[in-house]
LOTITOR-169723 format. One record per residue (C-alpha): residue number from 0; x, y, z. Coordinates in nm, 4 decimals, decimal comma. Each point is the difference from the previous one (the first is absolute). Example, Ala and Ser with C-alpha at 12.3 -4.5 7.8 and 13.67 -1.06 7.14 Angstrom:
    nr          X          Y          Z
     0     1,2300    -0,4500     0,7800
     1     0,1370     0,3440    -0,0660
This chain:
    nr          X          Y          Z
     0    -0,8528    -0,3953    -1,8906
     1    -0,0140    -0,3902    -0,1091
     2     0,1736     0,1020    -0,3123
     3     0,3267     0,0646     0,2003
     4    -0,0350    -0,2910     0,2505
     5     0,0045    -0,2103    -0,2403
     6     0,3140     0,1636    -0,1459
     7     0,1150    -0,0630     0,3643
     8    -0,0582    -0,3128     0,0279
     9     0,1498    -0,1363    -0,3472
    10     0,3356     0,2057     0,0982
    11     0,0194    -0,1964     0,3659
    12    -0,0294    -0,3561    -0,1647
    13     0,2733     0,1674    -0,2156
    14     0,2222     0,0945     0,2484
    15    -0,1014    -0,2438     0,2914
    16    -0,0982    -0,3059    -0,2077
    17    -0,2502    -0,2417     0,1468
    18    -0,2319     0,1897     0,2403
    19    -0,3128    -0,0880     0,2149
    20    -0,2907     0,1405     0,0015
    21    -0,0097     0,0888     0,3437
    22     0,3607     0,1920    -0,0695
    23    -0,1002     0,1708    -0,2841
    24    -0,3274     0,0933     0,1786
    25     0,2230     0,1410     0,2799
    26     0,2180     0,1563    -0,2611
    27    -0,2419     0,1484    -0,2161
    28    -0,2395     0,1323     0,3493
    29    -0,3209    -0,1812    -0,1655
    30    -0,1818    -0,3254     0,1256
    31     0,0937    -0,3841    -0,1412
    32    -0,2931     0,0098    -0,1669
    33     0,0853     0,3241    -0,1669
    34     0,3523    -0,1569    -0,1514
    35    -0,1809    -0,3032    -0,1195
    36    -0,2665     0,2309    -0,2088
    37     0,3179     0,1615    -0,1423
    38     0,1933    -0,3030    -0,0525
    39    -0,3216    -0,0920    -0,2019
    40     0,0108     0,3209    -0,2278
    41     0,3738    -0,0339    -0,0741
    42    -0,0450    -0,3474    -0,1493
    43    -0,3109     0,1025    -0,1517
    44     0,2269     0,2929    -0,1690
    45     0,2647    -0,2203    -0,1028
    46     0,2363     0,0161     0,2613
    47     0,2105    -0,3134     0,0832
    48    -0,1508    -0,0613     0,3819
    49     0,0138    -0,3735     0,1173
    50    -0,0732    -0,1217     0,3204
    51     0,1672    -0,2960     0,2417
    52    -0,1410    -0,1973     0,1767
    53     0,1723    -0,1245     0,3597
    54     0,1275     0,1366     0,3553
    55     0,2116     0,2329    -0,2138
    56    -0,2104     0,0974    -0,2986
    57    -0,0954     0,2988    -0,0877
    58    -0,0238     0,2026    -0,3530
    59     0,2650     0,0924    -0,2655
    60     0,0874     0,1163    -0,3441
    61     0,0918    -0,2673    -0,2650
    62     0,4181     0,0869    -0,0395
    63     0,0751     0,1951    -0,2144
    64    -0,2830     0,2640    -0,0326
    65     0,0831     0,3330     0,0378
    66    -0,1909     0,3510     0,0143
    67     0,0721     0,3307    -0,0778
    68    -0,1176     0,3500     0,1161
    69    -0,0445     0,1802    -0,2791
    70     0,0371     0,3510    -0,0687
    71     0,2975     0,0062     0,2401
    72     0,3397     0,1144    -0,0890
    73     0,3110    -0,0316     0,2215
    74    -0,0151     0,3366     0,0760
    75    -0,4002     0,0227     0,0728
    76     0,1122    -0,3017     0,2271
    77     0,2382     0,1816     0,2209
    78    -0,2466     0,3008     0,0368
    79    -0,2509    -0,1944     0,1192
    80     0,2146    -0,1923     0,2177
    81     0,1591     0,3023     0,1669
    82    -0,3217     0,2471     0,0378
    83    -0,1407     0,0260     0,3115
    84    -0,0237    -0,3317     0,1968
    85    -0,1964     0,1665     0,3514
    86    -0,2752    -0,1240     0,1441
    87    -0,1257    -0,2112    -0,2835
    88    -0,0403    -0,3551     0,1729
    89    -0,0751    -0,3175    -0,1868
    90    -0,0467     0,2253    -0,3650
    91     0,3213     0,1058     0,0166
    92     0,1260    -0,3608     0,0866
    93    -0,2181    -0,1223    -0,3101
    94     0,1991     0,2677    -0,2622
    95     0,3294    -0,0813     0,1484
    96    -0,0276    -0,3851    -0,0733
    97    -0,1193     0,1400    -0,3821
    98     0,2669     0,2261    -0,0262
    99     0,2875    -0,2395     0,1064
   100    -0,0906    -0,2386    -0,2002
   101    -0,0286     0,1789    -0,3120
   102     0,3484     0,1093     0,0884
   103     0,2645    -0,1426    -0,2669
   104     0,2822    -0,2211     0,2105
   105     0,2276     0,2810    -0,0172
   106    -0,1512     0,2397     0,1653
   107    -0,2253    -0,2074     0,3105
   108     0,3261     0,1608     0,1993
   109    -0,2075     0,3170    -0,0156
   110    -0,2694    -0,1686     0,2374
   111     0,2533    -0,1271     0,2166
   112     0,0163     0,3577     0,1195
   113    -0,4098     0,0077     0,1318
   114    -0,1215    -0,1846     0,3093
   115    -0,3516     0,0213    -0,0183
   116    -0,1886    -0,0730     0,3693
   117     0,2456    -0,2404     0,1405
   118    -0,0962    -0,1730     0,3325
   119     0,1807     0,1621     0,2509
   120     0,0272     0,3945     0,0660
   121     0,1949     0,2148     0,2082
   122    -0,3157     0,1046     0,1993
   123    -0,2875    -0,1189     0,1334
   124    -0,2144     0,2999     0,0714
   125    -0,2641     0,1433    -0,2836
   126     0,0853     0,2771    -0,1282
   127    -0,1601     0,2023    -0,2685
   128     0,0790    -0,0347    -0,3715
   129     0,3239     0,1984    -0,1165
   130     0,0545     0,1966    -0,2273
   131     0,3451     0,0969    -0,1656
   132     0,0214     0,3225    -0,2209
   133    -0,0223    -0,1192    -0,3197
   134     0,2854     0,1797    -0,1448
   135     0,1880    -0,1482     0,2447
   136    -0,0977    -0,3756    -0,0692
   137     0,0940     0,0277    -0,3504
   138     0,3221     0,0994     0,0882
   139     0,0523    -0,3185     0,2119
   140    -0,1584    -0,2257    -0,2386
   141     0,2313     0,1443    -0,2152
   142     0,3395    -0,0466     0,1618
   143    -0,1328    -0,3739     0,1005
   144    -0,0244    -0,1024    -0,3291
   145     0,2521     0,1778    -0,1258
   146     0,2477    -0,1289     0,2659
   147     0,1006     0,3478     0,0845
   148     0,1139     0,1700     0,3186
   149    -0,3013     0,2158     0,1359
   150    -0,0504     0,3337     0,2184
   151    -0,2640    -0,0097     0,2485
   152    -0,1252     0,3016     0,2121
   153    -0,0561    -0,2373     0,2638
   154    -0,1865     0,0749     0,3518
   155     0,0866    -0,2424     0,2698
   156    -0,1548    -0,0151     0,2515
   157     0,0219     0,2680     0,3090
   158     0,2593     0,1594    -0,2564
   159    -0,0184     0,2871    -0,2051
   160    -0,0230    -0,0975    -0,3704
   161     0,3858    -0,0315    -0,1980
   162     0,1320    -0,1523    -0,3230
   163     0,1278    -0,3138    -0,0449
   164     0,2104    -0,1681    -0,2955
   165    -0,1263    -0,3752     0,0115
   166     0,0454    -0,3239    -0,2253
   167    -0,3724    -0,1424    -0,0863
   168    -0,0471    -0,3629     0,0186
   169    -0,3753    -0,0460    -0,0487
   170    -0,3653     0,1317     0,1401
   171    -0,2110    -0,1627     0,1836
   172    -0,4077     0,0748     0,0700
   173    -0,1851    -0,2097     0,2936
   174    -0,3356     0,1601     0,1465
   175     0,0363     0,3104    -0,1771
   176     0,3098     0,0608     0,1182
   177     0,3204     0,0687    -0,2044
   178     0,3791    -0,0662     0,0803
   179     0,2821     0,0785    -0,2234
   180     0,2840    -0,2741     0,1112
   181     0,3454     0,1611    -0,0781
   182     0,3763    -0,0031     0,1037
   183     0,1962     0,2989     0,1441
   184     0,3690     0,0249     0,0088
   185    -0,0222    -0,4057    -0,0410
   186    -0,2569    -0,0273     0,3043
   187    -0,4067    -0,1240    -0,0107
   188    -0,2168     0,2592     0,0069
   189    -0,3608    -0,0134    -0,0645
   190    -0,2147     0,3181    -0,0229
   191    -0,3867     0,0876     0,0623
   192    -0,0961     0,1522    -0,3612
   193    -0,2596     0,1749     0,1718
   194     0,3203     0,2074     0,1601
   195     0,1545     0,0464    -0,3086
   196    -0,0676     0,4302    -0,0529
   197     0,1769     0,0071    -0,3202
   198     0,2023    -0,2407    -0,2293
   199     0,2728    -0,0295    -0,3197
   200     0,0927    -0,2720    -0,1931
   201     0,4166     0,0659    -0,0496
   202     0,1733    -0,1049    -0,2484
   203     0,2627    -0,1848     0,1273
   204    -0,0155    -0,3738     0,0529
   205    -0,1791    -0,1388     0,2895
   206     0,2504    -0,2302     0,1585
   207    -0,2408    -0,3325     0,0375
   208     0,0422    -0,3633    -0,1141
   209    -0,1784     0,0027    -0,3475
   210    -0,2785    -0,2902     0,1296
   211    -0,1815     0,0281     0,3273
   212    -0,2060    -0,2294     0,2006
   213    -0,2251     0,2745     0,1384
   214    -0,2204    -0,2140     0,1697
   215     0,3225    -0,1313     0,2493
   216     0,1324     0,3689     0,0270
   217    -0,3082     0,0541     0,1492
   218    -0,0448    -0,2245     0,2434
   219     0,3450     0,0211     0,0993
   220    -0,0772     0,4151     0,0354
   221    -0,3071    -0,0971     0,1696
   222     0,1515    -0,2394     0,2628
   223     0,3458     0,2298     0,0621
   224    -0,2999     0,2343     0,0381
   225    -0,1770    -0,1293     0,2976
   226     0,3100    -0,0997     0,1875
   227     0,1833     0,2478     0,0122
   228    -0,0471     0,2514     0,3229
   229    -0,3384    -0,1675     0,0597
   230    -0,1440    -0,2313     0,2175
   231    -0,2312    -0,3231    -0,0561
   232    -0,2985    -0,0932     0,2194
   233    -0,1830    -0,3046     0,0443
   234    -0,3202     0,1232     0,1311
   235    -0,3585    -0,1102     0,0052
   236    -0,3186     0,2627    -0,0753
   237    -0,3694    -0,0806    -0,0221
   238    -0,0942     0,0697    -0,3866
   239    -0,2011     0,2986     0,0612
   240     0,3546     0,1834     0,0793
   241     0,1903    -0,1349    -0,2808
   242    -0,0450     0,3176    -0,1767
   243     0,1037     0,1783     0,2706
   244     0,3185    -0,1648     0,0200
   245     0,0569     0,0393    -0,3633
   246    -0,0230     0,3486     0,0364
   247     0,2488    -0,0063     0,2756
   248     0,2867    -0,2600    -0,1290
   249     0,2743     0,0687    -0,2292
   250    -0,1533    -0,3242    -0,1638
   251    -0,1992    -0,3602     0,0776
   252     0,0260    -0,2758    -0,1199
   253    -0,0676    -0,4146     0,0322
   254    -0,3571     0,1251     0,2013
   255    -0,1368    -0,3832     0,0519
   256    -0,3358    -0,1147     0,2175
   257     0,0849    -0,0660     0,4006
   258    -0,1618    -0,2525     0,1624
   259    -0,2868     0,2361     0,1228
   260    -0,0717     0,1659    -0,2823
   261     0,2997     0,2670     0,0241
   262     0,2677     0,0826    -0,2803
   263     0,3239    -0,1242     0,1099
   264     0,2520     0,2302    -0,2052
   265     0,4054     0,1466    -0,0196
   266    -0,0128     0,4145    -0,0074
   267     0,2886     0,1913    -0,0603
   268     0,0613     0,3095     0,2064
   269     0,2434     0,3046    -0,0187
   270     0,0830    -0,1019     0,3446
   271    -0,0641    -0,1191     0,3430
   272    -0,1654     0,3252     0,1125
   273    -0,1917     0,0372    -0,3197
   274    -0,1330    -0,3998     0,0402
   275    -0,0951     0,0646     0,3357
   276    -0,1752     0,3036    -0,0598
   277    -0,2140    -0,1636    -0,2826
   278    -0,1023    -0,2837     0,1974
   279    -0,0948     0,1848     0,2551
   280    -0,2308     0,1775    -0,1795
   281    -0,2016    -0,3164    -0,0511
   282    -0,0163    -0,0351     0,3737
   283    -0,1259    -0,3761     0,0623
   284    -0,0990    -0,0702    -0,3718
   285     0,3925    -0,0657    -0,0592
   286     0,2334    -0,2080     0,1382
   287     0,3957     0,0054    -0,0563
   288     0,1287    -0,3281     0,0208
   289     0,3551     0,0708    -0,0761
   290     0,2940     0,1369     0,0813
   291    -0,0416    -0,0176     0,3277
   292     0,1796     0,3723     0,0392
   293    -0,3290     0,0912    -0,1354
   294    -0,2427    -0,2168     0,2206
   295     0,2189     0,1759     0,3091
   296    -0,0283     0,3556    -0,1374
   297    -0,3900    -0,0587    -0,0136
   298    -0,0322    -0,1587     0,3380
   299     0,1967     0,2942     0,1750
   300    -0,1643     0,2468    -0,1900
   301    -0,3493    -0,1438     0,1141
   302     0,1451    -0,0658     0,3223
   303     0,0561     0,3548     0,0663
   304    -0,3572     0,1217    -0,1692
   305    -0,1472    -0,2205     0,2829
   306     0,1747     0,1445     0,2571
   307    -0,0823     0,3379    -0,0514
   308    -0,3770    -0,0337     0,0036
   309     0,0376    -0,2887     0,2756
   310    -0,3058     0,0624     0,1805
   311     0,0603     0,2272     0,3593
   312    -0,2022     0,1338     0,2696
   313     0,0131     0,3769    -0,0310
   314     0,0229     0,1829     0,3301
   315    -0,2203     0,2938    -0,0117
């Protein structure tokens, strides 16, 4: 709806300050020529839009001007902060950045606690949407706002399902997937919601720093992730196996153009067996480039293959 892209867009020069048009085209998923029609409308409407001129012009609001989104209370706020954040994309990116900022200063701690399609996740594979039992979600959201200690009827996995007493720090939501980032007994834990059987919010006091930067938690999860126990591959793959490897990896990542027209990429692995059984798989569309452990486990493994069906004369 244009109506709310425009809201959009007056809330980033708000919060940003002086934007392009090519960024807020990027930000707001429409064309350049799009965000100058809109840019047109706002002025025409009244709203303080100016443009610069230069290398690093762009558009912004006069200082000073402020908006409001009315019909909001600080409670309304929070509920439509906290409802269901799944599998939304870019419109649930667009309410967040309306929400937040209608926030008053002393409570924008609440959306410290939401991390809304960050760049990096803990796998690379597609997987269906989740879903959490409702019932259950509430509870979280509850004890994560409420910095409370929360029960979860968790199932791990290869494990029978069992209750856990954790300390919430904050959720987080990239490609409809949800993680619940939390502390145990003082250690990092970070749970798959879609595991979560059963929850309830507790009502003693979560034992967390009162402000969060939920975006470095994250990466510092996702990186203590991927290096732990696992194994990374420098490997090459012709781009109609990509997918195939994504299905296979733990997770991808930096996937750049080779020279002839390959993707040049790092894959994470459980292991050594479990790399070089993926790659092999992709026969000759995939080469592993490093470690070498892995180049030798291929090249005795084919090795072997070859002499087995090394052609024989049979004697009849």
């Amino acid at each position: 709806m244009r109506a709310d892209r425009l809201v959009s867009l007056v809330l980033l020069l708000r919060q940003r300050g002086r934007l392009s048009a090519t960024t807020l085209a990027r930000e707001l998923e429409v064309s350049t020529r799009t965000v100058l029609r809109d840019i047109e409308a706002l002025s025409a409407a009244g709203v303080p839009v100016y443009a610069e001129r230069g290398r690093h012009g762009g558009f912004a609001l006069l200082p000073g001007f402020q908006t409001e989104l009315t019909g909001l209370n600080h409670d309304e706020t929070l509920a439509l902060l906290t409802s269901g954040v799944f599998g939304l994309g870019s419109a649930l990116t667009s309410a967040m950045r309306k929400v937040v900022d209608a926030l008053p200063e002393s409570h924008r701690d609440v959306a410290e606690r939401f991390l809304v399609e960050p760049e990096t996740d803990l796998l690379s594979r597609r997987t269906p949407t989740e879903e959490v039992p409702a019932a259950a979600m509430a509870e979280i959201r509850r004890a994560v706002l409420a910095g409370h200690q929360l029960r979860i009827h968790y199932a791990a996995t290869n494990q029978p399902p069992r209750w856990r007493t954790v300390d919430p720090i904050g959720l987080v939501t990239v490609r409809d997937r949800g993680y619940l980032l939390a502390t145990r007994s003082g250690a990092d834990r970070t749970y798959r919601l879609s595991r979560v059987l059963a929850a309830e919010a507790l009502e003693e006091p979560a034992q967390r720093p009162p402000q969060v930067d939920l975006d470095r938690v994250w990466r510092e999860r996702c990186t203590q992730f991927l290096s732990s126990g696992h194994i990374a591959v420098l490997v090459r793959v012709q781009p109609n196996r990509h997918e195939d490897l994504l299905k296979t990896a733990v997770a991808v990542r930096t996937a750049e153009p080779d020279a002839d027209g390959w993707l040049k990429l790092e894959a994470t692995f459980q292991d050594l067996w479990h790399a070089e059984w993926a790659l092999w798989q992709l026969g000759v569309q995939a080469e592993a480039l490093a470690p070498q452990s892995l180049r030798t486990a291929l090249h005795d493994r084919a090795a072997a293959i070859a002499a087995r069906y090394r052609p024989s004369q049979l004697v009849v």
